[in-house]
N, C-alpha and C positions, 0 to 999 in steps of 0.2 A: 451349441457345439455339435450335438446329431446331426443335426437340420444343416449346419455348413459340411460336415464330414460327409453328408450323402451327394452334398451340389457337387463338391470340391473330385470325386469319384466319377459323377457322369462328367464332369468338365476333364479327367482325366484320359478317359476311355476317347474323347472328344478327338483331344490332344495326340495320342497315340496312333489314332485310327488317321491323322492327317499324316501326322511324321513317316508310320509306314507306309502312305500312297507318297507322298513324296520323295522317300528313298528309294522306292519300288520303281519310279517312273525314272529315275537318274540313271538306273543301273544301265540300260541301254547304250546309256551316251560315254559311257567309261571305256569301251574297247569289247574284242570280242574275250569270255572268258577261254574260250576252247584254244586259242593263244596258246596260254601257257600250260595247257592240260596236255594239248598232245604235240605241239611246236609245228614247223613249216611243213614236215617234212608228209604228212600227211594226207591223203591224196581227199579230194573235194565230194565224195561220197562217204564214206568214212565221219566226214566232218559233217556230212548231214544226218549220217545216224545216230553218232552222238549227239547233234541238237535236237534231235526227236529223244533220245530216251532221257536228256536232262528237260524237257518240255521246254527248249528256249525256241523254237518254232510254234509254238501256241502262242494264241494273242493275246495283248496286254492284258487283258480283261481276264481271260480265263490264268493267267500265271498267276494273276493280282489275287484271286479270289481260291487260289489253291493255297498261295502262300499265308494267304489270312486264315484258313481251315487249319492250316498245319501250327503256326501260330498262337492261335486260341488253344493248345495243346503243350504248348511251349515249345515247339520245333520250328527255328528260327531258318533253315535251311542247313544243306555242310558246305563248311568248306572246300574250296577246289582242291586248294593246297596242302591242308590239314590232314583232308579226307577226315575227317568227325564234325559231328553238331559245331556250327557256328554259336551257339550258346555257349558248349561245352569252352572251347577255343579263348570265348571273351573272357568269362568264370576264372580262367585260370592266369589271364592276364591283369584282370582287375585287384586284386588286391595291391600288385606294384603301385599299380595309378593311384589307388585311395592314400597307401599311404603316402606318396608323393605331395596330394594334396593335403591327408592332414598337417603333414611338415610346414607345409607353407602356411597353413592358415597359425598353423601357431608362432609364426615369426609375424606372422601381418597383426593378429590377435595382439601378440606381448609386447609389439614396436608400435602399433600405432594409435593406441588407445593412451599410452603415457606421451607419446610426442605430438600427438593431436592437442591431449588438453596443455600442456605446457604450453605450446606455441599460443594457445589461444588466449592464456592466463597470462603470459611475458610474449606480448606480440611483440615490441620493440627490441628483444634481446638480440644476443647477438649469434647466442646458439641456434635461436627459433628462427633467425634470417637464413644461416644457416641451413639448419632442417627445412624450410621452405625452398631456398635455390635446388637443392637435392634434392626435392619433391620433384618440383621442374625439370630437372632433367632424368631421373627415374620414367615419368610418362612417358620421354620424348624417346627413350631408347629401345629397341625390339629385344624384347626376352630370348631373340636367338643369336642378339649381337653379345646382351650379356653374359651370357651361357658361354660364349665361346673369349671371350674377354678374363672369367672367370678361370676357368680351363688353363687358361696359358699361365694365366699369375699364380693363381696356386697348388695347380696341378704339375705344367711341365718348368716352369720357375722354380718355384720353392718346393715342391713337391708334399705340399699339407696334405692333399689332400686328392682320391685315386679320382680320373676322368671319366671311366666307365662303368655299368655294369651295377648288381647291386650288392656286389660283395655275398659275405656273408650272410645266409638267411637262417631263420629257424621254423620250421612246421609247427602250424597252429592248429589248424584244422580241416577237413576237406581241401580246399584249395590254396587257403591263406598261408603262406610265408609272407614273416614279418623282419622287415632289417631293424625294427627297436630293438628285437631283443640281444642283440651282440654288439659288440665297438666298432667291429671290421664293417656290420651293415651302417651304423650310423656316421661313419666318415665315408661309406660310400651315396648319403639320401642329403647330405648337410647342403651342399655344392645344386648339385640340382632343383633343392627345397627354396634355396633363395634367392636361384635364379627363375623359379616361377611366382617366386613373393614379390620380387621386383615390378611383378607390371600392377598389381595392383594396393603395395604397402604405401607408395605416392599418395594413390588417389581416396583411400579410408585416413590417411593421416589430417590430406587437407578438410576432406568431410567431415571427418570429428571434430578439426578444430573452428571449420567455418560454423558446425550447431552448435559449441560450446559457445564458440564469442556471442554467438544471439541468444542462449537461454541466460547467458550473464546477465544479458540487459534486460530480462524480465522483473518483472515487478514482485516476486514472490522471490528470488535470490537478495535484492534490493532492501524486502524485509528482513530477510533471514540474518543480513548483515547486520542491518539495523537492531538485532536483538542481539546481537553480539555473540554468535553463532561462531565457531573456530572454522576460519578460511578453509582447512582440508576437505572440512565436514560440509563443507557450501561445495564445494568443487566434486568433491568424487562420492559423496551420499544424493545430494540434492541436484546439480549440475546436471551430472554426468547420466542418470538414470533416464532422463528427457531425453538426454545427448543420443543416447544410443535408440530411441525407437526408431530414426528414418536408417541408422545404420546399421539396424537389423537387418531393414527390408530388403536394402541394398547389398549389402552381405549376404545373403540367402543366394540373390540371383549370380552373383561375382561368384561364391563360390561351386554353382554350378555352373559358372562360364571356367573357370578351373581347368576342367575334367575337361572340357574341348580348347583347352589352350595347353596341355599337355604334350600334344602334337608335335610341337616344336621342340620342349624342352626334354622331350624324351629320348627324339632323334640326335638332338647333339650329345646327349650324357647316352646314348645306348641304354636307354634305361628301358627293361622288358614291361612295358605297361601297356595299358590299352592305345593311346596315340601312336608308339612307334608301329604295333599291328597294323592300324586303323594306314597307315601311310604306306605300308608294306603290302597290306592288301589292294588297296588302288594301284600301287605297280603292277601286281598279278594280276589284275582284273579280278580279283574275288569276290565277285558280286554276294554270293549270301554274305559273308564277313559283314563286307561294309553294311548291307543294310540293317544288321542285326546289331552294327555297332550304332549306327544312327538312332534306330530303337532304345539300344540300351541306353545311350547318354540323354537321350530323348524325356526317359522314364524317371530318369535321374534327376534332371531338372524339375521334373514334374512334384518326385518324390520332396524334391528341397524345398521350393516352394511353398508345399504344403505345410511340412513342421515351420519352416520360418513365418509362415501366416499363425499356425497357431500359437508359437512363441510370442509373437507381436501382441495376440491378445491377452495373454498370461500378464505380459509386462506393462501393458495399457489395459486394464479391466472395461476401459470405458468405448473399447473396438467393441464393435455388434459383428461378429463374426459372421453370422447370416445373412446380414446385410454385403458385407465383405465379397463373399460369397458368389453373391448375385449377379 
């Protein structure tokens, strides 16, 4: 467990140090950011002495290697717009986003683990044909068609449920407001929780149930049967335990593909999280922003990966984690 925790660290540091040369070099190609700092109306001397005192006239090389000094410090750059630490900026929008996603994973979680193994258990049914055509066209639709699909039906239709915003919040700590803790927050997270569960409650349903149909037909369920073992006890003790190690792993990655598929379902619900920032700042040209966003979700993945690698081997003992590792 050491001996992977120390690979899994330089392989992290690896990872980081690509992601910020790679966001560092885009920023270029987004537009100028003195744009929107000081507008047109500015005359072309002006605009070079502000690009001298933010150093956007130094060469790639020497801004790349300032910004990683400043970095290594945790000063991700500021915001143009903000005017404060692009860290500070993120901090205060990331809690929306997390909770955003925990919402959804717990619809994807509590819906697709019971209609995975059903459908796999009763393929021929008529519900599980069901639940499969729905599968099929859940992939096939963009979570910004759904979003906005959702919107209309239950929001300006029937009016369940509000369109924007996150309602009601309550302070938790430092940065974190959370919409669990009121009614007003959780009819404002409901609507946008499962329109970002939609793109991928399809794709774990059909996973679970294509593992379940194949560990059925292992030889070790086969005995179990044969001893006369009570069918639940075969299915979600013995079955379902196998079921889930590849749906770990894949889980792990989906749900840090989440946090960047956010983007979308932020900007139709207005919802104040990291994506709608993250889209806001490429209209302004906010070049620190964005790269410190690409950083942080950067990190995040990096972070997920990690615990779902060591999860996988808590629930398979027989992972060499070092080997994993390597």
């Amino acid at each position: 467990m050491l001996a992977y925790l120390v690979k899994r660290v330089f392989q992290a540091i690896a990872v980081m140090f690509v992601i910020s040369l790679v966001g560092f070099a885009i920023q270029d190609n987004l537009g100028d950011p003195l744009r929107e700092l000081v507008g047109q109306s500015v005359s072309e001397e002006v605009r070079q002495q502000l690009r001298d005192e933010l150093g956007l006239n130094d060469s790639f090389l020497q801004q790349y290697i300032r910004f990683l000094g400043n970095a290594l410090q945790g000063d991700l750059g500021t915001s143009y717009f903000f005017k404060e630490p692009a860290l500070d900026v993120i901090l205060k929008k990331l809690p929306a986003t997390l909770e955003l996603v925990a919402g959804a994973t717990l619809i994807i979680v509590g819906l697709s683990v019971p209609l995975g193994v059903y459908t796999a258990i009763r393929p021929n049914a008529i519900f599980s044909r069901i639940v499969m055509g729905v599968s099929i066209v859940g992939i096939s639709i963009p979570v910004f068609l759904t979003a906005i699909l959702m919107i209309y039906l239950f929001s300006v239709t029937y009016g369940w449920f509000p369109s924007y915003g996150r309602g009601d919040v309550v302070h938790v700590f430092g940065y974190w407001d959370t919409n669990f803790a009121t009614l007003d927050g959780w009819m404002h997270i409901i609507l946008p929780s499962i329109a970002l569960a939609s793109i991928m409650l399809p794709l774990f349903v059909r996973l679970i149930r294509a593992e379940m149909m194949e560990v059925l037909q292992s030889e070790y369920v086969k005995y179990a049967r044969a001893k006369g073992i009570r069918p639940w006890r075969i299915y979600f003790v013995h079955a379902l335990k196998n079921t889930l190690l590849p749906v770990i792993t894949v889980g792990g990655v989906q749900i840090g593909t989440m946090v960047a598929y956010t983007i979308l379902t932020e900007t139709v619900f207005q919802w104040p999280g990291m994506g709608f920032m993250f889209l806001e700042a490429v209209n302004r040209v906010d070049t620190p922003l964005i790269v410190a966003y690409l950083i942080v979700v950067g990190f995040i993945f990096v972070v997920t990966n990690t615990i779902v690698d060591l999860i996988y081997g808590l629930v398979n003992p027989t992972v060499n984690l070092a080997r994993m590792g390597a």
